[in-house]
C-alpha positions as CSV (number, residue, x, y, z in Angstrom):
1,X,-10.9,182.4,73.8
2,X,-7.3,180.6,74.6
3,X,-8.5,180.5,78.6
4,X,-11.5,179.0,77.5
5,X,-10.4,176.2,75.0
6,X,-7.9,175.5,77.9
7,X,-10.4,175.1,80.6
8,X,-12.3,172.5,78.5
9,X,-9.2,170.8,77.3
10,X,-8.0,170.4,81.2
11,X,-11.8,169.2,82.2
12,X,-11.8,166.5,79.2
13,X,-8.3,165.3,80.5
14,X,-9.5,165.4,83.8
15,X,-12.5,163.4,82.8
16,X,-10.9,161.0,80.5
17,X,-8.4,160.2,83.7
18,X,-11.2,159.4,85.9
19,X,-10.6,155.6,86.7
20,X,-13.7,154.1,87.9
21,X,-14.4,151.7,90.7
22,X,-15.2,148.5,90.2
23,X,-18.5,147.4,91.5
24,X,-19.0,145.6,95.1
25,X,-18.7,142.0,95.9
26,X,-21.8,140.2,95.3
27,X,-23.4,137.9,98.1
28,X,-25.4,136.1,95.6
29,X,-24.6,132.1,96.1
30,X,-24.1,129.4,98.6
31,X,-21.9,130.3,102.2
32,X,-21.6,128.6,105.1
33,X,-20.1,129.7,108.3
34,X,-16.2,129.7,108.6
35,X,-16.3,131.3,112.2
36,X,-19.6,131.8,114.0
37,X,-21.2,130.8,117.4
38,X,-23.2,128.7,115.8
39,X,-20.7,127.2,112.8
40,X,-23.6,124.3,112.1
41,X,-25.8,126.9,109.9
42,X,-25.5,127.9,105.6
43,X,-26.9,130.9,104.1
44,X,-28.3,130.7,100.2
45,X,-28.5,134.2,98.2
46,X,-30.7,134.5,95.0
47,X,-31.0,137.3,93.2
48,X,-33.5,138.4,95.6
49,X,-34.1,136.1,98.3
50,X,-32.2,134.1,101.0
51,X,-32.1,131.1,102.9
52,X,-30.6,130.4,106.4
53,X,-30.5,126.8,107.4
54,X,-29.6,125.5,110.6
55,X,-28.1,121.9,110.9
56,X,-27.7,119.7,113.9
57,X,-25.7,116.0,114.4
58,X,-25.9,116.6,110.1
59,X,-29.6,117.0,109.7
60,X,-31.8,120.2,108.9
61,X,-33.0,121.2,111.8
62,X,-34.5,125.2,111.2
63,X,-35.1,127.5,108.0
64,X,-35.3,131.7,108.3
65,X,-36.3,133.1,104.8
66,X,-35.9,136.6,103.5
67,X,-36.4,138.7,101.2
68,X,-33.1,141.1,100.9
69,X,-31.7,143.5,98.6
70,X,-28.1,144.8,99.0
71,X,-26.6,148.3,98.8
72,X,-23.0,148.6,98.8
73,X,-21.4,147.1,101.8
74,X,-24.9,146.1,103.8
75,X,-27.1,143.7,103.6
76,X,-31.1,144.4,104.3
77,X,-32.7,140.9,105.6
78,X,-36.5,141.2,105.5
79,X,-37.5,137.8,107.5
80,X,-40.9,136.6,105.5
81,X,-42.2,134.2,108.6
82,X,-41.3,136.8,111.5
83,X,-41.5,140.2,109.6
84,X,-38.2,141.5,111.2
85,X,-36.0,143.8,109.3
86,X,-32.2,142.7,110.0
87,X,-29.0,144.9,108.5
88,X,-25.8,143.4,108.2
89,X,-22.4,145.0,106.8
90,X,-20.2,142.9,105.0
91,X,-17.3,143.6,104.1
92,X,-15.6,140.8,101.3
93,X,-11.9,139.6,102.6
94,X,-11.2,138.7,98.7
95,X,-13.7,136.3,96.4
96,X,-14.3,133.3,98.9
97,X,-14.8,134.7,102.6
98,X,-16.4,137.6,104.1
99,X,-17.1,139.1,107.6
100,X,-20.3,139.8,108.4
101,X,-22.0,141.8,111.7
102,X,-25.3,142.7,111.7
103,X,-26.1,146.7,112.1
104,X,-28.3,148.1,115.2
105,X,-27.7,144.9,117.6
106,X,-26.4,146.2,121.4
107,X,-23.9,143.3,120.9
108,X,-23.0,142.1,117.6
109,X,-21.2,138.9,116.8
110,X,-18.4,139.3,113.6
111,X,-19.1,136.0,111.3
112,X,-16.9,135.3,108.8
113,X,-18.5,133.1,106.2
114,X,-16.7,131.1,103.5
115,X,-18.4,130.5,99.7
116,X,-19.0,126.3,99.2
């Protein structure tokens, strides 16, 4: 009976002691690009949907929009006007910049992006 009230009192502490993580970076908000090959472009996140806009000599020149839903570090881009599927990883570089390359491409460009 002593082995098994130990057991369970080293299990409780065990499980008591269990720190848990904290939960990932959100992308929901405004970015625009910090370093990319094309630096002229801003991505909006909703809860559910985003918005890439492309700017030239300062005016709005193109608009992608998704549909996207996030789990854990990658980001799945579902683009409503071409119906392409797009996966990026992004891994958050504190609260206010993140790198981002996008999953499956033969060659993948690293973006870092930087919350307005």
């Amino acid at each position: 009976m002593q082995k098994i009230t130990l057991l369970f009192l080293v299990i409780f502490t065990a499980l008591s002691c269990h720190k848990e993580h904290d939960a990932p970076a959100a992308i929901v908000g405004d970015w625009q690009c910090l370093v990319c090959v094309n630096k002229d472009q801003t991505w909006q996140f909703t809860e559910s949907e985003a918005k890439q806009t492309f700017y030239a000599a300062g005016q709005e020149v193109w608009v992608n929009r998704f549909h996207y839903w996030q789990q854990n570090d990658t980001i799945n881009l579902f683009n409503t006007g071409s119906e392409t599927h797009t996966a990026m990883r992004v891994r958050f570089l504190g609260s206010a910049v993140c790198e981002v390359s996008q999953l499956g491409a033969f060659i993948s460009e690293t973006q870092y992006w930087e919350r307005k």
